[in-house]
N, C-alpha and C positions, 0 to 999 in steps of 0.2 A: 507237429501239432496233432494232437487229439481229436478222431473225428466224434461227436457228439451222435449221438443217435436217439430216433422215439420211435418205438416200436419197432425195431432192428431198420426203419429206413435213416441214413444220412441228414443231419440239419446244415442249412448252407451255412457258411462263416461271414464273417467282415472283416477284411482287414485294415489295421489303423490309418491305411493309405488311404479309404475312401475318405475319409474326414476333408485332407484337400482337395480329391479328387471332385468330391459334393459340391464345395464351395467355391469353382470353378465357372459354377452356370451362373454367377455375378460377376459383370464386366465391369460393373458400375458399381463403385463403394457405397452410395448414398441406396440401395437396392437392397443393400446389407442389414443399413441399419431401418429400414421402412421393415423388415422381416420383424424385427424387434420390435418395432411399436404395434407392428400388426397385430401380436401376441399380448399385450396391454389394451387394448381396444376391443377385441373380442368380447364378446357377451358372457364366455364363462370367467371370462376376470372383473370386465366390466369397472377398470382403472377410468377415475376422473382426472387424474394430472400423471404425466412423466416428465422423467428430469434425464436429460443427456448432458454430461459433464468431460469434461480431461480432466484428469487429476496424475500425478507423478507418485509411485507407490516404489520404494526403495529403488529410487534413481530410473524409474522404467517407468515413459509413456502407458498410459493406460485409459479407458475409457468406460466409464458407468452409464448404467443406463437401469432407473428406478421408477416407481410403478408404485400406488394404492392401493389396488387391487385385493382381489379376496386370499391369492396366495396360495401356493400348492402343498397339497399332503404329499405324504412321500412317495405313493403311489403315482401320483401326478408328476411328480417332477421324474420318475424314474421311464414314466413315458415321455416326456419332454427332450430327455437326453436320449432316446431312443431314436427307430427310424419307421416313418409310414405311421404310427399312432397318431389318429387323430379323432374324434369323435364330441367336435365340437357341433353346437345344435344354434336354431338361431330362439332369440327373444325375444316378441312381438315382432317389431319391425326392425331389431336390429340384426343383422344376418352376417355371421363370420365370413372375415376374411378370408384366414386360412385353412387349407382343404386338403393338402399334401400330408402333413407330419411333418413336413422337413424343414419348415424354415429355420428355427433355432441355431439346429446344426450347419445347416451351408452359410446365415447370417453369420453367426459370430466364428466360424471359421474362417470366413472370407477377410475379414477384418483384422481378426490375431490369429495365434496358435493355440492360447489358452482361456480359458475362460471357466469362471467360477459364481455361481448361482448360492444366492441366499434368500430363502423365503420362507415367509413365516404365515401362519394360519391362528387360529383362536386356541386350537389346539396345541399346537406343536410348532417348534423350528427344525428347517432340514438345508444342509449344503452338501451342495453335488459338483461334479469338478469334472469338467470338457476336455482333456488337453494333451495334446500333441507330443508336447514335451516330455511329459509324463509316460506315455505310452512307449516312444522311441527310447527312454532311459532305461525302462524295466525291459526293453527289447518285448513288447508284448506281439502274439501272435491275432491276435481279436480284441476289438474296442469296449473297453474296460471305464468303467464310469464308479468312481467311489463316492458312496454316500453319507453323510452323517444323518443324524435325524435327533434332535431332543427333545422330550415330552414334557408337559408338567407335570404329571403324574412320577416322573423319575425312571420308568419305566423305559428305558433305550433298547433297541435291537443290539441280538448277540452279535453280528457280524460288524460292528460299526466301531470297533476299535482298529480293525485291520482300515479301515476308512479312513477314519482319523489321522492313523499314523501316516497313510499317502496323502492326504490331506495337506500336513503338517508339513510332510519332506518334501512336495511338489508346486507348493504352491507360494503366492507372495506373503501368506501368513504362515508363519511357526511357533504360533504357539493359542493358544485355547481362547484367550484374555481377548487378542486381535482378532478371533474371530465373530466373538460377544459382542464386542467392538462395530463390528459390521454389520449385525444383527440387530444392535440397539440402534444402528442409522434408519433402519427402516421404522420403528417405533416413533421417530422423531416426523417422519410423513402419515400415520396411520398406523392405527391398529394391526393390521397386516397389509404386506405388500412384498413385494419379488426384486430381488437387485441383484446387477451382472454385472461382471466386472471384468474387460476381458483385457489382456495384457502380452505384450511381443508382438505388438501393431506389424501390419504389412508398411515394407519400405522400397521406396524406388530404387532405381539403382546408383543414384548418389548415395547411398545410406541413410538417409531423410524418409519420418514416416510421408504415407503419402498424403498425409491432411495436415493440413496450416494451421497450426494453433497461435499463432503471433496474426495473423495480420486483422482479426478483430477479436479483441475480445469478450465478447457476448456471440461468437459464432463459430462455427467449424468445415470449414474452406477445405476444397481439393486444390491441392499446390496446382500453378501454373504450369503447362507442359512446355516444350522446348518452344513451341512458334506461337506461344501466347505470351511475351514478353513488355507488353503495356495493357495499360484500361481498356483502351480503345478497343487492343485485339477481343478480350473478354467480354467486353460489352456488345459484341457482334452475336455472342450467345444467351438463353435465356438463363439469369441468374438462378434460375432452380437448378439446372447444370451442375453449378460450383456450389453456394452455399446452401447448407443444410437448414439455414433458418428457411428461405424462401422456397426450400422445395417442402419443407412440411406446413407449410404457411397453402399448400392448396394437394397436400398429401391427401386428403379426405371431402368430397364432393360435399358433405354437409358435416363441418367436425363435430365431434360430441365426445373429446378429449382435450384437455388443456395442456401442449406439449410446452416445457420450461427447458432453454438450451442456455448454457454454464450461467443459470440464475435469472434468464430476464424469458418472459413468458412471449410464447411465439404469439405473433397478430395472426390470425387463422384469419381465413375468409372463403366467402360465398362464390365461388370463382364465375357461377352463372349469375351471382347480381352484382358483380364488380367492373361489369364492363357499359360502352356505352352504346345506344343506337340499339337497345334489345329488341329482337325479335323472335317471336317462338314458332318452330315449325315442326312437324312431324313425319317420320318415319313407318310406311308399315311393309315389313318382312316378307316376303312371299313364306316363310316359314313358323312365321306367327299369325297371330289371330287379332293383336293387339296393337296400336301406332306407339312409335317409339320419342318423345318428348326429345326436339332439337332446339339448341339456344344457343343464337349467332349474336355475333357484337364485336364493339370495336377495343381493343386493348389501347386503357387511357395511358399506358406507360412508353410503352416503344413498338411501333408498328412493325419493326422487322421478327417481335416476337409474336407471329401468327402461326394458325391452324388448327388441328382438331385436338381437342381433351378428352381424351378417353378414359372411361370409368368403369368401372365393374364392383358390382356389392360396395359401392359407396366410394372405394380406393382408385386411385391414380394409375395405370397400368401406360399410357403413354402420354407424352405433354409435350402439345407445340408439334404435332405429325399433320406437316402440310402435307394436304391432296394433289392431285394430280394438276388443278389450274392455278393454284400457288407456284406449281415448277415452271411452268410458261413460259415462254423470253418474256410475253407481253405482260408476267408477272399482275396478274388479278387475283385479288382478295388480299393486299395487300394490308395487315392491320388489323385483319379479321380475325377470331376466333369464335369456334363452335364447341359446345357442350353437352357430351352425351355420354348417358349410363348405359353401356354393352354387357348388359346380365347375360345375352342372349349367346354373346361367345365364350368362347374357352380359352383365359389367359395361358401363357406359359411358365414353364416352372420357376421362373424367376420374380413372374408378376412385373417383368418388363415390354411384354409383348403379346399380340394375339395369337394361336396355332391360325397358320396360311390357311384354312381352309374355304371351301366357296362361299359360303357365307361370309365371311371375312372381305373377300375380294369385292361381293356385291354392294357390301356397307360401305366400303368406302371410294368404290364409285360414286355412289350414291346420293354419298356426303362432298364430295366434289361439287355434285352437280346443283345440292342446294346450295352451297356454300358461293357459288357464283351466282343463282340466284339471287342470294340475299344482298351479296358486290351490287350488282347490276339496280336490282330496285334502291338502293340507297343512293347510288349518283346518282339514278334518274330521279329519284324524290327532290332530292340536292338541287339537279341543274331547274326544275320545275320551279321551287321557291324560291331560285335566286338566281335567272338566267346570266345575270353577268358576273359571279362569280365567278373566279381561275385558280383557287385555290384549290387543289384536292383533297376531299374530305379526309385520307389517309395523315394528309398534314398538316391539320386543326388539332386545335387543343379539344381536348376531351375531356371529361369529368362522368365519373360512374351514374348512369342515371335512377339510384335505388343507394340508400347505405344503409346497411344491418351492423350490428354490433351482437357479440356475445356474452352474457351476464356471468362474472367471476362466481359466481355462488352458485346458478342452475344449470348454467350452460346451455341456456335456451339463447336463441340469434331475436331478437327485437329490429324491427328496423325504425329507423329514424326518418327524423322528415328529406325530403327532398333538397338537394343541394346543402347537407348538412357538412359544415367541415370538421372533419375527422380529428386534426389536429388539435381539437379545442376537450377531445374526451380524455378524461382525467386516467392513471394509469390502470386505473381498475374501475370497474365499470358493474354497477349491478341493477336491477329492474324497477327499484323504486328513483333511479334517475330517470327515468324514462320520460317520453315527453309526453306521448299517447296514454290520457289515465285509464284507458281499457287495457292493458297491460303493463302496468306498473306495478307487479305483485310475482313471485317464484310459483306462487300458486297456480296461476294462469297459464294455460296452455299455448304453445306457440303462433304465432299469427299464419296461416293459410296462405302458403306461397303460391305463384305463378303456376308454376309445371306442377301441383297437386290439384287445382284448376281445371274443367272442362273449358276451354278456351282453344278457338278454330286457330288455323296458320293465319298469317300475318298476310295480306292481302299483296297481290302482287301484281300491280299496275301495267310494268315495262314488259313483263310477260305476256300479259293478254296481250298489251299491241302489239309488240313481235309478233305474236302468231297470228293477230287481225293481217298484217303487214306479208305476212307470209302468203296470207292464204289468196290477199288480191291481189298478190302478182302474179299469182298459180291461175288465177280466173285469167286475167289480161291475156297471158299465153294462152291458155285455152282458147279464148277470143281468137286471139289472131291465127289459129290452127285452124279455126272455123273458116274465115276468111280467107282461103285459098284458091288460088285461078282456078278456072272454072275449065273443066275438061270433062269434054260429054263425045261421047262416039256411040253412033248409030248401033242396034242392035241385030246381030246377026243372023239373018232368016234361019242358018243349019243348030241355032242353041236355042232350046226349049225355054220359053218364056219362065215357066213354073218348077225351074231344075234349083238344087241348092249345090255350088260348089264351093269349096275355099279356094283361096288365094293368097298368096301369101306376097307383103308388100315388101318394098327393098329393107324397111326397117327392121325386119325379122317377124313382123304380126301376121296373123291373117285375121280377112273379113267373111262374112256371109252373108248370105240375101234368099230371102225365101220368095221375093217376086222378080228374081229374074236381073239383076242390075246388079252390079259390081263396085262395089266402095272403096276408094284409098283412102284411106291417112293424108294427112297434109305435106309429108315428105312424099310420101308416093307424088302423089299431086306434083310435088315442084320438081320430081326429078322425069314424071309423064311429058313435064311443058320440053325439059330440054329435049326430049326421044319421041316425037311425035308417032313413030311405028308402033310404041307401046299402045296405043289409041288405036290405031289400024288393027291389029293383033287380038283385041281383048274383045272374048266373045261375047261382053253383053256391056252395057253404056255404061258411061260414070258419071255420077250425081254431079250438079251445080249447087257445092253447098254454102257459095254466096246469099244465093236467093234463097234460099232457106236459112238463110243466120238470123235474122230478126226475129219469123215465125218460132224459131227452136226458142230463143231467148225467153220469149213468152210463155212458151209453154212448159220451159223449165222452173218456172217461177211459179207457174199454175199449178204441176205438179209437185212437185217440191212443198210444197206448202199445206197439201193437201194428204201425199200418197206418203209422207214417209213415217215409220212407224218404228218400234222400241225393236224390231229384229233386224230391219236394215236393209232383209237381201230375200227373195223368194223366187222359185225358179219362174224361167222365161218359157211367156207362151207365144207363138208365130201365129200368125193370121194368112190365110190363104189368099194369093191374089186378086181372086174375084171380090174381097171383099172389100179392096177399096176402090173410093169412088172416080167417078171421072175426073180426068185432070188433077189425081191427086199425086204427091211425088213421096219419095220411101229416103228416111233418113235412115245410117246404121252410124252408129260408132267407132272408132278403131280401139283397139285393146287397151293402148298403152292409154288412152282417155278415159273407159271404161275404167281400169284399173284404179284410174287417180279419184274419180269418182267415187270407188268402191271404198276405196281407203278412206277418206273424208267419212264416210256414211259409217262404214264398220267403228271406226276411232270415235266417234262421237256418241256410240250406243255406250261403247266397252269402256271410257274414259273412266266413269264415274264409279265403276266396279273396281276398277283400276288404280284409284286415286292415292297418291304417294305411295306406291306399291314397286316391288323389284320384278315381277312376275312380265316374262316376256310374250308380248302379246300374238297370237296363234293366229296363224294365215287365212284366208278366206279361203272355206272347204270348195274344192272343185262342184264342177256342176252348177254352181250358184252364180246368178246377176243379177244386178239392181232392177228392181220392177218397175215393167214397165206395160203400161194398158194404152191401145189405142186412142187417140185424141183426135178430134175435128174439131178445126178453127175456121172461122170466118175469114179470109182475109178479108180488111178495108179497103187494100189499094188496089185490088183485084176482082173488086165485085164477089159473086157467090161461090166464086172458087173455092174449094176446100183443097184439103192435106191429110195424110195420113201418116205420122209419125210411129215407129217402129223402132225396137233396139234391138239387135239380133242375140242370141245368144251366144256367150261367150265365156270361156275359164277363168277365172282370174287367181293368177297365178300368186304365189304365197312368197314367190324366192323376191320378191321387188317389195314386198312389204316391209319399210322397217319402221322401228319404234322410234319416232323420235325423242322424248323423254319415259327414258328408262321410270319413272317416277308416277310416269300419267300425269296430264293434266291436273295441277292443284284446284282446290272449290271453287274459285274465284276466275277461270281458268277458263271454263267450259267454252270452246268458241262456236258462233253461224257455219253452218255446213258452204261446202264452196261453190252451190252454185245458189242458194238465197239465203238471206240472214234468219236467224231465229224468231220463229212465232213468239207469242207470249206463252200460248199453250206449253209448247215445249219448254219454255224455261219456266213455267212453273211446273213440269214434270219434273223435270231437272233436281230442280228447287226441294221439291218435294224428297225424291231420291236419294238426297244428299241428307236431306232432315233426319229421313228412315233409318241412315246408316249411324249417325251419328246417335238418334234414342237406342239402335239397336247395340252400340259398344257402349252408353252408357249403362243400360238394362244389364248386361256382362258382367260389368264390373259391382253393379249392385246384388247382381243374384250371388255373386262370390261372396261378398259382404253379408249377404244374408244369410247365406251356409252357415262361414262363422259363426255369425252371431247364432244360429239352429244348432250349432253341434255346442258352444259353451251352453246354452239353457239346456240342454238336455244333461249334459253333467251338471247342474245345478238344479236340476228337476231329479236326477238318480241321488244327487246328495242330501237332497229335502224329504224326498221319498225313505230314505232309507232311517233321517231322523227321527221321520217321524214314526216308524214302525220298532223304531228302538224306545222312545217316548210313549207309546202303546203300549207297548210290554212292561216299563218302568210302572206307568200308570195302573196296568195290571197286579203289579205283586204289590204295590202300594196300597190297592186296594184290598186283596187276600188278608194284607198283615194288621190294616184297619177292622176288619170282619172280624178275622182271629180275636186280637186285642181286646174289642166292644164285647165278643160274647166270653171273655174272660171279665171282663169290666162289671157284666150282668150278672156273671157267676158269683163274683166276689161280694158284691153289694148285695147279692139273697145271702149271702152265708154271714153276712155280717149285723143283715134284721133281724135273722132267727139269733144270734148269738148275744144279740145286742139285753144288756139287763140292767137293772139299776146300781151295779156294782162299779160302773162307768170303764175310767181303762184299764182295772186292774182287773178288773172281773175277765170270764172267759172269751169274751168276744174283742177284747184287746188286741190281740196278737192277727186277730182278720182285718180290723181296723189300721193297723201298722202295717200291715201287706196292701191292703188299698190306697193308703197314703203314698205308700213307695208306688204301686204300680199310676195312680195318678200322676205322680212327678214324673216320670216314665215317658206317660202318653203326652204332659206338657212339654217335654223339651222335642218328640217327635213332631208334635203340634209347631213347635217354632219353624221348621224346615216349610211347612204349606203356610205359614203367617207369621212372616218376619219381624210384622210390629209388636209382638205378643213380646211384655214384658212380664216375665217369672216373678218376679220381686211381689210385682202389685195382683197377685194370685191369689186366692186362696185354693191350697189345695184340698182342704180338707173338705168345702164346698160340692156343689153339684155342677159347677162352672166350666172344668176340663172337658163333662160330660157334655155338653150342653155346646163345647166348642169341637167337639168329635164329631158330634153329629153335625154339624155344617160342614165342616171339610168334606162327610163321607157323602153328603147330599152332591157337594161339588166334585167330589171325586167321582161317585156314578151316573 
């Protein structure tokens, strides 16, 4: 082989083995042919119908696949059969699929060996030829693609007879007639459109292609494999699987293609308004800036086909990929499916899967986690409205709670009334059937869906109480921590009243005290009752925090309500023993309370910044504890006795903090801190908070919107601008050749008074008078371009009247 060379460096080669080697990365044949329509659907074809057909071409399986579309020049198609060209763009809101170059060639490789492309333009027809066969007969060394091309002009490329001729000897046509033939098929869809035809199908190892064309005829079935040998077995998978009707029936998150399979037109549908029990909830990325539109529901066909649909630019990238609480033994979200467009990741070359990467990972955590969400509030809404029901809602009949339909003529989706039955719409469907007379017209633009809606997540009841439910049996314990025997030992004349030491209790914590007194934990406590030497030993007394449980309770409620504020945590100040009063007792805290304290306080700041966010929540910076100012209370039961409550300071460590919901608390969500319930102040801060964020992402979305709309006026300001200084200048020499004209006008009519005599027109001044008459009819038909109405006929030119119409125009000209 010849090495090629540009500029004395080496060009790399291909050889004809990558052809199968490409079409390798489809495991899946139905991934083959989604390549192919991807290429029809795009914005630079911008096809309203394809047709996928079998047809039998001199005794050999074969499979077409045809297209509207605008159709390739030769240029086009010779990138098409190429590898890595791609430089499709998007149009307004329709945004290409594909983004490789490759699909063409690993599609229709994966499927046949050969394949042969016929497409036609306004201009011209060109057929080009893919094929395997072809290449391994001539023994080529690099992948060789012949092209025809025919103009209407007549005018054909010199090289396109050596085309022809491989054409003709490689392919299932031999001869010129048959391939006109082929070319006038597209004629018969459209003015121009694109048809492929590809032939020597892939076969299993019975010798059988590997698609069914007997067992419907209106569809095209992957054969049963060896342990799928009844319905039953097959019906355990979701029929997008096996037939190609039902998986392009939801190939396209909003279709705006009419796909036609061996003649009968696919029922396309809205896969996020087909199901039942909708609810819409949101995603926001620790990597975006924007929430990502989630839509759960229940599948009215078969609950064992659940879980997430995953989309990208509009297309189908994975179907039915249950989460992590799908695989459970205890099997939740049974019946469910979720819906969402993953612009945000990076499909793989196949367009059957996401690249693993962490984002990937965190989405569908994430997606787990609402997906159970949405499980959970739906029984619990269930058992609420109908406590003695025992049916599972996974095992009720269902019916879509929304029906659209798509009009055969715009291809706009309309929806219909509620509870409409489907089977009653006739085989074709267009927008002056409609029921709504606010769109019963092509004219009219599409109704305003759901998810293009600002519209909050779906409220979620079973949640708040869970966390209500969480949070007061977190207090109860706490409670009964306080409530600990009572264990006090004298303090010892050789330890300095006013000393601070730590201590550290059996639990692993330590306490401090800045007045001299020694604090355990409640474990400490109960394991001090069995080791009474521990009390002998400990150089300074331990609190009775019985008698002080009521007082604390109090005053937690007092403070709390009063002291906590939008940052949570500010450092801790000690007070010098002399500064409380007589009879008064020193409460501290133990860590591991402290802690839980902190957590409550920190989570309910950070929640709402937080909110369905992936972003892991950052530990509580050392140094820091809950604030806390001296208080004096009355007691009642004690007469004038006071108290001086005190929290020592203490670190609170970040390795015990964890997130409970990766997601953050939803809006509906926000719960009472755990040692008092929520003011009203704070929940209309809250409240507010929530408001801010939400004008603030709609504000976002409108300032982007108003770019656009800033950057198109401004090119309609530079193209108005520019007419009109073309119009200026026009204006200008219009007026030059008016000025000209008039003082030719004036010139001629003085040389034609002086000339003028009673010999009339044969005398000398005839022949200026014949000059005047022409140049009048002259300035008249000039005259008609500024005064349309001016009819010549009813004229006189010999008048003073042209004149007399010159001079207005030029009034209005300057």
């Amino acid at each position: 082989m010849a090495t090629r060379k540009h500029r004395g460096i080496p060009l790399s080669s291909l050889n004809p083995k990558f052809l199968h080697t490409n079409s390798t990365s489809h495991t899946w044949p139905f991934s083959a042919i989604a390549e192919l329509i991807d290429n029809a659907y795009d914005p630079d074809v911008r096809a309203k119908q394809f047709w996928v057909d079998w047809t039998r071409i001199k005794g050999l399986d074969c499979l077409s696949f045809m297209d509207n579309g605008e159709g390739m020049t030769r240029a086009r198609l010779h990138k098409m059969l190429s590898f890595g060209y791609s430089d499709k763009k998007a149009v307004r809101d329709h945004v290409p699929v594909g983004i490789y170059g490759n699909g063409f060639k690993s599609g229709s490789m994966r499927l046949g060996k050969d394949a042969i492309v016929f497409t036609k333009t306004k201009d011209s027809m060109s057929i080009g030829l893919l094929s395997q066969s072809y290449l391994q007969a001539i023994k080529a060394q690099q992948i060789m693609v012949p092209i025809l091309t025919f103009r209407r002009d007549g005018q054909n490329q010199a090289e396109d007879a050596a085309s022809l001729e491989a054409i003709l000897s490689h392919s299932l046509f031999s001869t010129e007639k048959e391939l006109f033939s082929e070319l006038r098929a597209i004629g018969a869809v459209g003015p121009t459109g694109t048809r492929v035809i590809i032939w020597n199908l892939r076969t299993t190892v019975s010798g059988e292609t590997e698609f069914d064309f007997a067992a419907d005829k209106y569809d095209i079935q992957i054969r049963a494999s060896a342990g799928e040998k009844s319905r039953e077995d097959r019906a355990m998978s979701a029929e997008s699987e096996w037939s190609l009707r039902a998986y392009c029936s939801i190939l396209y998150l909003k279709p705006r293609m009419q796909i036609n399979i061996r003649g009968q037109r696919v029922k396309t549908q809205l896969i996020s308004k087909s199901l039942a029990h909708i609810a819409n909830d949101s995603y926001r990325p620790s990597f975006l800036t924007k929430r990502i539109r989630i839509t759960f529901g229940f599948n009215t066909k078969s609950k064992e086909h659940c879980g997430i649909m995953m989309y990208h630019k509009n297309r189908l990238i994975k179907a039915y990929e249950r989460v992590s609480c799908q695989r459970k033994a205890e099997r939740k979200g049974i019946g469910v499916i979720g819906v969402i467009e993953c612009n945000f990741l990076q499909p793989t070359h196949n367009k059957q899967d996401f690249d693993d990467t962490d984002q990937y990972r965190k989405t569908m955590y994430n997606l787990s986690i609402k997906l159970e969400d949405f499980w959970n509030e739906i029984r619990y809404k269930r058992k609420k409205e109908d406590p003695k029901c025992s049916v599972p809602i996974e095992d009720t009949m269902k019916v879509p709670d929304q029906v659209w339909v798509q009009c055969d003529s715009c291809l706009k989706w309309r929806r219909l009334p509620d509870g409409f039955d489907c089977s009653r719409l006739p085989e074709k469907w267009f927008c002056n059937l409609n029921h709504d007379p606010q769109f019963r017209s092509c004219l009219i633009e599409e109704e305003l869906e759901d998810q293009e809606e600002e519209q909050k997540s779906y409220p979620k009841p079973f949640k708040r109480r869970k966390r209500r439910h969480n949070k007061s049996v977190q207090e109860e314990s706490v409670s009964e921590g306080l409530d600990a025997p009572n264990l006090v030992a004298p303090l010892s004349a050789r330890q300095p009243s006013n000393s601070v030491s730590p201590q550290a209790s059996p639990s692993g914590t330590s306490t401090y005290s800045g007045t001299g007194v020694h604090i355990l934990s409640p474990t400490a406590s109960a394991r001090s009752e069995l080791s009474p030497s521990l009390a002998q030993r400990s150089p300074q007394p331990l609190i009775n925090l019985t008698a002080c449980s009521d007082s604390l309770k109090r005053t937690k409620r007092k403070h709390f309500s009063t002291e906590v504020r939008a940052a949570g945590v500010t450092p801790c100040t000690s007070v010098p023993p002399t500064a409380l009063p007589q009879g008064a007792s020193t409460f501290t805290h133990t860590e591991a309370m402290l802690t839980a304290n902190t957590r409550e306080t920190k989570w309910e700041v950070e929640s709402d910044g937080r909110e369905n966010s992936d972003e892991p929540v950052s530990s509580v910076p050392s140094g820091m504890a809950v604030r806390s100012e001296p208080v004096l209370e009355e007691e009642e039961e004690q007469g004038a006795d006071t108290w001086h409550e005190m929290w020592a300071p203490e670190e609170v460590g970040g390795s015990d903090f964890k997130q409970e919901d990766v997601d953050g608390p939803c809006e509906e969500e926000l719960e009472e801190e755990t040692w008092t319930p929520k003011q009203p102040q704070e929940e209309e801060l809250l409240e507010r908070m929530r408001e801010a964020m939400e004008d603030r992402d709609s504000c976002r979305e409108e300032v982007e919107v108003l770019r656009g709309n800033c950057a198109t006026l401004q090119d309609e300001r530079s193209e108005l601008l520019s007419t009109l200084r073309r119009v200026e200048q026009e204006k200008a020499s219009l007026s030059s050749l008016c000025d000209q004209l008039k003082r030719e006008l004036e010139k001629l009519r003085g040389n034609a008074d002086k000339r003028a005599g009673p010999e009339g027109d044969d005398g000398p001044g005839a022949e200026d008078r014949r000059k005047l008459k022409k140049l009048r009819l002259r300035l008249a038909r000039l005259l008609v371009c500024f005064m349309p109405a001016l009819d010549l006929e009813h004229v006189d030119i010999s008048s003073e009247v042209i004149d007399d119409l010159l001079d207005q125009v030029l009034e209005e000209v300057t």
